[in-house]
C-alpha positions in Angstrom: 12.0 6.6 -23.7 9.6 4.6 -21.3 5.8 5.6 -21.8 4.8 6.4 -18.1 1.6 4.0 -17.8 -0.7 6.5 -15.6 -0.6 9.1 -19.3 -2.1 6.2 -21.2 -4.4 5.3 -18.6 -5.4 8.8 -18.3 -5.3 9.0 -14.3 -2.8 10.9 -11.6 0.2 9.3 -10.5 -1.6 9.1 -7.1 -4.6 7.7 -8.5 -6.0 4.4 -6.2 -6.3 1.0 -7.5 -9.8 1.4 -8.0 -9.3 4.2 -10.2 -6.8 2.8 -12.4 -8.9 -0.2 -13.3 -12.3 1.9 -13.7 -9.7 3.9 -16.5 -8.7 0.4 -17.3 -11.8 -0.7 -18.1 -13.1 2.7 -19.9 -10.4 2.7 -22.3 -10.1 -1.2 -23.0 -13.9 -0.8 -23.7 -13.1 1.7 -26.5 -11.1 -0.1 -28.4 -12.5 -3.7 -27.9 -15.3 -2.0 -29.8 -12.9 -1.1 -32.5 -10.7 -4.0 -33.2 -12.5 -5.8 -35.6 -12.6 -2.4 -37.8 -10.8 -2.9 -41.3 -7.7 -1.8 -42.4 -5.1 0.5 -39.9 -7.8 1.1 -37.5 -8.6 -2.4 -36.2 -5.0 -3.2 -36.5 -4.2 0.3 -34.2 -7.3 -0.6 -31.6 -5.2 -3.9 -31.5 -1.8 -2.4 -30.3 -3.7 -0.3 -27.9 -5.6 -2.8 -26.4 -1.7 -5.0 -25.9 -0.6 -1.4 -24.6 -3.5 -0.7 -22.4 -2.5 -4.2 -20.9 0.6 -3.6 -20.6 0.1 -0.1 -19.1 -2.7 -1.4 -16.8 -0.1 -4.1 -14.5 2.5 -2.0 -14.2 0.5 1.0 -12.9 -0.7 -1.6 -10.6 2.0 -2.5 -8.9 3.5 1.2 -9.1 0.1 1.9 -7.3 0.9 -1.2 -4.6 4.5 -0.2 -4.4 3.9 3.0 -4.0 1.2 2.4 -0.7 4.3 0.0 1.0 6.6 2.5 1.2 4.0 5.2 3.1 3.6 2.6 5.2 -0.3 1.9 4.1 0.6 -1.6 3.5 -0.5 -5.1 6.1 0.2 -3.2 9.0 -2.3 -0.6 8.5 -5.1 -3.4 8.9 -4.4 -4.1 12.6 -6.7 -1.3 14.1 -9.0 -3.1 12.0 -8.3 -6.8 12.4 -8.5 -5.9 16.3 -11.8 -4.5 16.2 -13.1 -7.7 14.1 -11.9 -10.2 16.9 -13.6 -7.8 19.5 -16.9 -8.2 17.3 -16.8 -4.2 16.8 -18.0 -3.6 13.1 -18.7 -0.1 13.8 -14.8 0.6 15.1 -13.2 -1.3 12.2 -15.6 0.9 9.9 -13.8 3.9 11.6 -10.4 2.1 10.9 -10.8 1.8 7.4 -12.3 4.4 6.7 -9.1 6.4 8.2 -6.8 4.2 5.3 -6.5 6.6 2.6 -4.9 3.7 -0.1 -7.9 1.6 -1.0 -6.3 -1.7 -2.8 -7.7 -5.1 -3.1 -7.1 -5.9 0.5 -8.8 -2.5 1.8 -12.3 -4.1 0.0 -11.6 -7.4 0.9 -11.7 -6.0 4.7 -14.4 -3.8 3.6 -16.3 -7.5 2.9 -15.7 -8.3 6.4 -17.0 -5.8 7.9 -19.7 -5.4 5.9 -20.5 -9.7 6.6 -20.6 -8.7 10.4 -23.6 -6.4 9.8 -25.2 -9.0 8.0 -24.7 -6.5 4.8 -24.5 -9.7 3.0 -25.2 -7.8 -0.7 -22.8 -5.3 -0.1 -19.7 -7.6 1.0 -20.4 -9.6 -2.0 -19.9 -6.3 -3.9 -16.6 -5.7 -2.1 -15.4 -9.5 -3.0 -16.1 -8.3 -6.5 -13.9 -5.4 -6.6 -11.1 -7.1 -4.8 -11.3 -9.7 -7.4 -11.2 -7.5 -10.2 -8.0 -5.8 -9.2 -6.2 -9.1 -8.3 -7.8 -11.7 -10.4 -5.5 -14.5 -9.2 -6.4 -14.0 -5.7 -7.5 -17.6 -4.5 -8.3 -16.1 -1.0 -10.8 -13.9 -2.4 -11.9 -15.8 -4.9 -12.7 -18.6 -2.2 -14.5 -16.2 0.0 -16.5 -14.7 -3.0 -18.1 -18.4 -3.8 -19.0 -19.5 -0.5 -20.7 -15.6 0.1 -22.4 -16.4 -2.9 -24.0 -19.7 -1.6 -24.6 -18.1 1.7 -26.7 -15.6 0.0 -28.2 -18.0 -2.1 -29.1 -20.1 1.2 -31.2 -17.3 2.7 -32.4 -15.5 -0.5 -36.4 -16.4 0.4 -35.9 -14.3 3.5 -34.6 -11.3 1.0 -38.6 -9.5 0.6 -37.5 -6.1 -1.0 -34.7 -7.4 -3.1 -30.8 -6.3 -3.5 -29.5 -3.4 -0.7 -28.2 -0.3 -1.6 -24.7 0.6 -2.7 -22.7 1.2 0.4 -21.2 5.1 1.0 -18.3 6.0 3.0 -20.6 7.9 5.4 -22.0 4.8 6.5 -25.9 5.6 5.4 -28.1 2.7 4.6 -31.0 2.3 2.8 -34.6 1.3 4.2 -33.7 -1.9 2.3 -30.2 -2.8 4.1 -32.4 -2.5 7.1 -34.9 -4.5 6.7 -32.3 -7.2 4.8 -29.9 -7.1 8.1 -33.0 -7.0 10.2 -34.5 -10.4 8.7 -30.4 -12.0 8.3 -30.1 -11.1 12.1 -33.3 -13.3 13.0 -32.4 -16.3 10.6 -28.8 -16.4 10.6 -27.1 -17.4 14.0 -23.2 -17.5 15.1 -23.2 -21.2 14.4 -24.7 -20.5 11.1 -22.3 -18.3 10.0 -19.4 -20.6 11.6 -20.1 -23.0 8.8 -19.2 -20.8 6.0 -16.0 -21.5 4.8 -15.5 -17.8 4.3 -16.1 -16.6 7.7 -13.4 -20.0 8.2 -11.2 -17.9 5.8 -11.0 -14.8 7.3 -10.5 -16.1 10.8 -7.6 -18.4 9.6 -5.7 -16.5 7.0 -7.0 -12.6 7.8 -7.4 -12.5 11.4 -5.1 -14.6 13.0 -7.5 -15.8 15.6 -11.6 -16.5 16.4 -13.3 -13.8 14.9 -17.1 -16.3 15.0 -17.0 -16.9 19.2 -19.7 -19.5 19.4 -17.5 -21.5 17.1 
């Protein structure tokens, strides 16, 4: 009999991406911590950790499977991709927020909108999560470097250190302020045109010219 993947994870059958890797993670931790014990119990953390594995990329793509057939896959990103050409972070914040399956590509748009506001801390965060659910993701991966040297590029403008964590309710924190405030005076259109991941996203994402100046 097959061993349904979402019991040995310990999550619902409905459970997102996110939460099947956060369970992922959690359990792999556990018994990474035991597989160097002697005797039966080291050699039992072993076949969990092969199960856990296993378990972990097939609940995946039950998860993605799953989100194409109610219709939550590419398509639903187009209320979003529009509002992204029409330089509208606030609408394409609205879009998503209204996309109940939160995969790899919901964060990796997340990352986008989140570069618009000059949140340049949390789309890095959002890069990271995409990543970590689809680790051979070369579009994300690309993106995640060059935000990382784009941060790194205006770092001695960064006064009061790393943002906030983001919330779906859209509250930032003094700190996001002040950080988009001082981005917004240093960073211009042409700026941001040079970054091969606002390239990216126009190319491969968008489908057109999301940076105007540019």
């Amino acid at each position: 009999m097959p061993i349904n993947p979402f019991v040995i994870l310990g999550v619902d059958r409905n459970a997102s991406q996110n939460e099947i890797l956060e369970a992922y993670k959690e359990k792999r931790a556990y018994y990474q911590e035991r597989v160097f014990d002697e005797g039966e119990s080291g050699a039992e953390a072993a076949r969990m950790l092969a199960v856990l594995d296993s378990a972990y990329q097939q609940a995946m793509e039950m998860s993605h499977e799953n989100a194409t057939v109610s219709g939550e896959g590419e398509s639903s990103y187009e209320g979003v991709k529009q509002a992204i050409r029409d330089k509208d972070p606030e609408r394409a914040q609205r879009e998503l927020d209204r996309i109940s399956y939160r995969g790899a590509e919901w964060h990796y748009f997340q990352s986008i909108v989140f570069y618009e506001k000059n949140w340049l801390n949390d789309s890095k965060k959002q890069l990271e999560i995409a990543l970590q659910m689809e680790p051979d993701n070369e579009k994300y991966r690309r993106a995640l470097d060059n935000l990382k040297k784009k941060i790194d590029g205006s770092r001695p403008y960064d006064k009061e250190g790393s943002q906030g964590v983001y919330s779906n309710n859209s509250t930032t924190t003094s700190s996001e302020r002040s950080y988009s405030q001082q981005a917004s005076a240093t960073d211009g259109c042409c700026a941001a045109c040079q970054a091969l991941w606002c390239a990216d996203c126009c190319c491969e994402c968008m489908g057109g010219d999301l940076i105007r100046c540019c």
